[in-house]
C-alpha positions as a LaTeX table, in Angstrom:
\begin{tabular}{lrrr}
\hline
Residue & $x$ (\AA) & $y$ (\AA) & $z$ (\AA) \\
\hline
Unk1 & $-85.09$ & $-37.26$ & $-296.35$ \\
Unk2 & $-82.53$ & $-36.67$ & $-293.30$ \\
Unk3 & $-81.22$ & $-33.69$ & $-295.20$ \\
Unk4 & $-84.86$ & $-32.17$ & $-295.55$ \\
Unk5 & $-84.50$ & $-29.47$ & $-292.40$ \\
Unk6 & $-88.23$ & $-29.75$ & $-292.20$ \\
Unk7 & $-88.58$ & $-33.70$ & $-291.66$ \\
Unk8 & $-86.95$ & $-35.77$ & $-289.36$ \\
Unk9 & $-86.81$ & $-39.87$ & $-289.55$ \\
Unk10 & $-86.99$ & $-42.23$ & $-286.39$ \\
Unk11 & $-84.42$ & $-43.76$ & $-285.96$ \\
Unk12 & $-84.07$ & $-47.31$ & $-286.50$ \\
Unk13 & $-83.52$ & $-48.88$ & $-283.22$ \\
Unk14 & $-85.80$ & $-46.44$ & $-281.79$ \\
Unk15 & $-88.66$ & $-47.67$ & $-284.09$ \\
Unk16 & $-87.76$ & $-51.49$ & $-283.45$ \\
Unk17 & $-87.74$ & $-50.51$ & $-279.69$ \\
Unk18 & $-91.22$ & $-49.46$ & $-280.01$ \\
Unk19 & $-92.17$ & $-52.20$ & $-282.07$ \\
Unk20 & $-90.86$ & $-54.79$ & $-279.63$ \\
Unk21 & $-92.73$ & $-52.48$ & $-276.78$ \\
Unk22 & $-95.93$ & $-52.71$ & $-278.47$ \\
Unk23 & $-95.41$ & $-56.64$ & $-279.16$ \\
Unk24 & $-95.09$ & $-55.90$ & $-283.23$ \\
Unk25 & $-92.63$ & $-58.74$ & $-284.87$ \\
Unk26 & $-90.01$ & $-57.17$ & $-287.14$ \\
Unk27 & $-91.24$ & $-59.25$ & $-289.77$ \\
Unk28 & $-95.07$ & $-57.48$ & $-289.28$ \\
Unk29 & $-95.69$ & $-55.69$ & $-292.36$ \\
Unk30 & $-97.84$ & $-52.78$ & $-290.87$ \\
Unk31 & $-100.17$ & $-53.66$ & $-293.31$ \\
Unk32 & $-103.35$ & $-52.26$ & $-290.87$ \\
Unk33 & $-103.13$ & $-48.09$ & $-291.35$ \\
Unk34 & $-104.38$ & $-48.57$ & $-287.30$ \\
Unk35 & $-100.89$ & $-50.47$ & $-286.58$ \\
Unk36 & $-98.99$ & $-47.67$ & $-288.23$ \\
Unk37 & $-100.49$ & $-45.14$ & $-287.02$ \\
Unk38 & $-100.16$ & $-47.24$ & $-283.04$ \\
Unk39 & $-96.60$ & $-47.40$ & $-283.62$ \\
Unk40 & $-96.50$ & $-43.23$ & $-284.63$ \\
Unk41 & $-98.20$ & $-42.11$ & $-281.79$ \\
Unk42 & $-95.73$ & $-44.50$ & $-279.64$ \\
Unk43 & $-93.04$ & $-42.60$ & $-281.47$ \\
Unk44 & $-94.57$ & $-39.10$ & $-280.55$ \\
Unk45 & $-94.79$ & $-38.91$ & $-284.80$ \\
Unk46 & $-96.96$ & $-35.90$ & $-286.30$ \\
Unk47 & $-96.86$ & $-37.92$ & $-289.78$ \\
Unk48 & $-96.41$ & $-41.24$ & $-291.26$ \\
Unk49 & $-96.10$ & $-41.92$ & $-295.11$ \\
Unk50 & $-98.16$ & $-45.28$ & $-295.21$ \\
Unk51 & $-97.49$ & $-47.32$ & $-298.65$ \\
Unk52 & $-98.28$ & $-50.49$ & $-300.34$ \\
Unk53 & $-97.32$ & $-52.12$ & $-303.28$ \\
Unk54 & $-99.31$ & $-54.07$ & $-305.48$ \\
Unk55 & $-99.42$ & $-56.05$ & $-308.52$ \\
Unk56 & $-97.99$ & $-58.80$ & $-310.23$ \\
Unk57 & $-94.24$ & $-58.56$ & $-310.98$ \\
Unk58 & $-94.16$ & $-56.32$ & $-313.95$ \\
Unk59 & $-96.78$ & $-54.21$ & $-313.50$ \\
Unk60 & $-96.23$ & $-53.60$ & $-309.40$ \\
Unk61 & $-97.74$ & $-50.16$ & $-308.18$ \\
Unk62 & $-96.95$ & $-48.04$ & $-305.25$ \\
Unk63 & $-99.65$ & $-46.34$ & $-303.27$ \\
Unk64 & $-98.43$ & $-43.85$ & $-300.98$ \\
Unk65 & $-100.31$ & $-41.40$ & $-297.94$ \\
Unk66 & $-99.00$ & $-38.74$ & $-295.97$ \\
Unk67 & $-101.10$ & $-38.96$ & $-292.72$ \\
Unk68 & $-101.59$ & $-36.79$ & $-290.02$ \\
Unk69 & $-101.01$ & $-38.86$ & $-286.77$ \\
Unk70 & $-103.00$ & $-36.55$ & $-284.52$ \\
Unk71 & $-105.97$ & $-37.21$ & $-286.72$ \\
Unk72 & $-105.18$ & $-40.03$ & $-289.00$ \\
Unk73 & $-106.76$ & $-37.20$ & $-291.79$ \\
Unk74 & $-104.67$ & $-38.21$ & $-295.30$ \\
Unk75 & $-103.09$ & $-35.16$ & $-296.25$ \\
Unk76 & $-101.71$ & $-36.24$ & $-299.66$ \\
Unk77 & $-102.03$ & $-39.54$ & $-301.44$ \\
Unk78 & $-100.58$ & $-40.72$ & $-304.28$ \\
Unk79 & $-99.86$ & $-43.95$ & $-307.11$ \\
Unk80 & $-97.11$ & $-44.65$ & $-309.35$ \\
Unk81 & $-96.30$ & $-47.66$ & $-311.43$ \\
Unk82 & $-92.43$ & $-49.17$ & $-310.43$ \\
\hline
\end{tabular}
């Protein structure tokens, strides 16, 4: 993603910084879209890609959603079986 001119990742510490800031364990999942999208807007993000996976072990899905941070509008959304 790094090499992608266009995007640009936090950095690590950065993001556990803010966690830690915003009293987020770095064992807290982010499950809550409102605690990703907290910890963006700490990070000065325009997007997050949220994602889950679900399922039982062989048949796990990912769901994935490009969100705008600003507006928390999902952009693009998608599911794929891993």
């Amino acid at each position: 993603v790094n090499s992608i001119s266009a995007l640009q990742t936090v950095p690590y510490a950065q993001m556990m910084s803010a966690r830690k800031a915003l009293g987020l364990s770095g064992e807290d999942s982010l499950g809550l879209r409102s605690a990703a999208i907290g910890l963006a807007r700490y990070l000065q993000a325009d997007y997050i890609l949220f994602s889950t996976v679900d399922g039982k072990k062989d048949n796990r899905v990912i769901s994935m959603q490009l969100m705008s941070v600003a507006s928390g509008e999902i952009l693009w959304s998608g599911r794929h079986k891993v």
